[in-house]
C-alpha positions in Angstrom: -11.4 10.1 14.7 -9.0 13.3 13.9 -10.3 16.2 13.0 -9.6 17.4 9.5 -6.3 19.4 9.0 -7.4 19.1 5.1 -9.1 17.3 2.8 -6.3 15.2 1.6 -4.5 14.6 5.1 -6.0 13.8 8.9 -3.6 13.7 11.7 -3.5 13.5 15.0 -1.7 15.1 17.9 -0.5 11.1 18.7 1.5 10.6 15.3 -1.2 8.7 13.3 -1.8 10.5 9.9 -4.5 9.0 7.9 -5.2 9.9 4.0 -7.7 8.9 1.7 -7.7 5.9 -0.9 -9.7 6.0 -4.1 -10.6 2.2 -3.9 -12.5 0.4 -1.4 -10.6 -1.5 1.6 -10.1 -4.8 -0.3 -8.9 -3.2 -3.3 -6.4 -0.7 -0.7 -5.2 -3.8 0.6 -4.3 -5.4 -2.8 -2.4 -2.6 -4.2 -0.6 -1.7 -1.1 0.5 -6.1 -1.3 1.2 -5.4 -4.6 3.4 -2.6 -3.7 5.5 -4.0 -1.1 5.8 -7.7 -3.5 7.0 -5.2 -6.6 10.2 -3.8 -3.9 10.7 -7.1 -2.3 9.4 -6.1 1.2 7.7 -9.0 3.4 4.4 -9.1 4.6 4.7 -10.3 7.9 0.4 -10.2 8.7 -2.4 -9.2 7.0 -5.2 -8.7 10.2 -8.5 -8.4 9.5 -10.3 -6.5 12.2 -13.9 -6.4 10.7 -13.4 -10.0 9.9 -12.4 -11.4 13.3 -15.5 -9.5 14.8 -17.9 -11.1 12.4 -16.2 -14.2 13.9 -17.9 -13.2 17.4 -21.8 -12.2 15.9 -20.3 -8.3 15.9 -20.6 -6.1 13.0 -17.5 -3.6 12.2 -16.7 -1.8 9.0 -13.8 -3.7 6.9 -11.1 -3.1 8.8 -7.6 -4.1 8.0 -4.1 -3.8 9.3 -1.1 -4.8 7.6 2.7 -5.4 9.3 4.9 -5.3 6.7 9.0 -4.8 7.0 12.8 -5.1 5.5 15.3 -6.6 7.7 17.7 -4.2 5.6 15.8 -1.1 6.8 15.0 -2.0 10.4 17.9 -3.7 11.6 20.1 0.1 11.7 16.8 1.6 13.5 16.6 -0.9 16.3 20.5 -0.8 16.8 20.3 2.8 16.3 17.3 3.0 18.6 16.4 -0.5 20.2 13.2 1.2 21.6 11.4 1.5 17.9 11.2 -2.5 17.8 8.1 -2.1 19.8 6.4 0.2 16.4 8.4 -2.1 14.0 7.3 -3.8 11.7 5.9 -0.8 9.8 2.4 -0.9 10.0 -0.5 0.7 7.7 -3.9 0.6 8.9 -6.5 0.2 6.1 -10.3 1.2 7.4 -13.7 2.4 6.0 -15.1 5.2 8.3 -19.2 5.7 8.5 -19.5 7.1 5.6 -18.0 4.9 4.0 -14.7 6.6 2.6 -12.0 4.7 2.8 -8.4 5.4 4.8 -4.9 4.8 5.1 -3.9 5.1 9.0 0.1 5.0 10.0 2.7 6.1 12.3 4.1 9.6 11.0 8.1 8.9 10.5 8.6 12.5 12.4 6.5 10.7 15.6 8.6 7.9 15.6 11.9 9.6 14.8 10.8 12.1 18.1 9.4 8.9 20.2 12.5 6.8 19.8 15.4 9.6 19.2 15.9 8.0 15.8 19.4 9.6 13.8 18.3 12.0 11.0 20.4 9.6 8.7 18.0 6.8 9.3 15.0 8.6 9.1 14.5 7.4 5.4 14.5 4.2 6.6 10.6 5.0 8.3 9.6 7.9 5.2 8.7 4.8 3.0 5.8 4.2 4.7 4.0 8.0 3.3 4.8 6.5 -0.1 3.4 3.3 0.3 0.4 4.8 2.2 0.1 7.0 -1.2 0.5 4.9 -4.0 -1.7 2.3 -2.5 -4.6 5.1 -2.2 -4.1 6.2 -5.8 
């Protein structure tokens, strides 16, 4: 995993910033479905890693990814930047790490505006995701 840059914020040389959640994975997942219900944004998948491996006689701590997404907001990236349809849907990655404190994984907007040469006018369009990622972790 990423070393610590401080105790509220991990993040990686590859773009993935991860911050803490107060609640346990299931409870992450609810508010952050809650969130994106409340502003009308669809949740295309809910995948549940530590599920699927318990599917297979493996044992992985609850892991859980959500795709989620506005037509409205990604439409002007992808013409803007039709490379970014491959990290669209937005995408937060819930997860417990071994000892047992729980995470918010995603894509930092400044990656992806670097990655796909995304206008500065449109960056908004990917910042949502930090507030999402924070409001579901309060």
């Amino acid at each position: 995993m990423p070393q610590a840059t401080s105790k509220a914020t991990l993040e990686t040389r590859n773009g993935i910033v991860s911050k803490p959640s107060n609640h346990s994975v299931d409870e992450t997942v609810e508010k952050l479905k809650n969130i994106l219900r409340s502003k009308g944004v669809t949740l295309f998948a809910l995948v549940d890693h530590g599920g699927e491996a318990e599917k297979v006689g493996m044992k992985m701590r609850s892991t859980k990814l959500l795709i989620f997404g506005s037509p409205k907001a990604g439409t002007p990236l992808m013409l803007a930047a039709p490379s970014i349809a491959i990290d669209l849907p937005l995408k937060i990655l819930i997860w417990e790490d071994d000892q047992g404190k729980v995470w918010l994984s995603y894509n930092s907007p400044e990656y992806l505006k670097e990655r796909h040469g995304l206008p500065a006018d449109l960056l908004p369009n990917v910042v949502v995701v930090e507030t999402l990622a924070a409001n579901a972790g309060e």
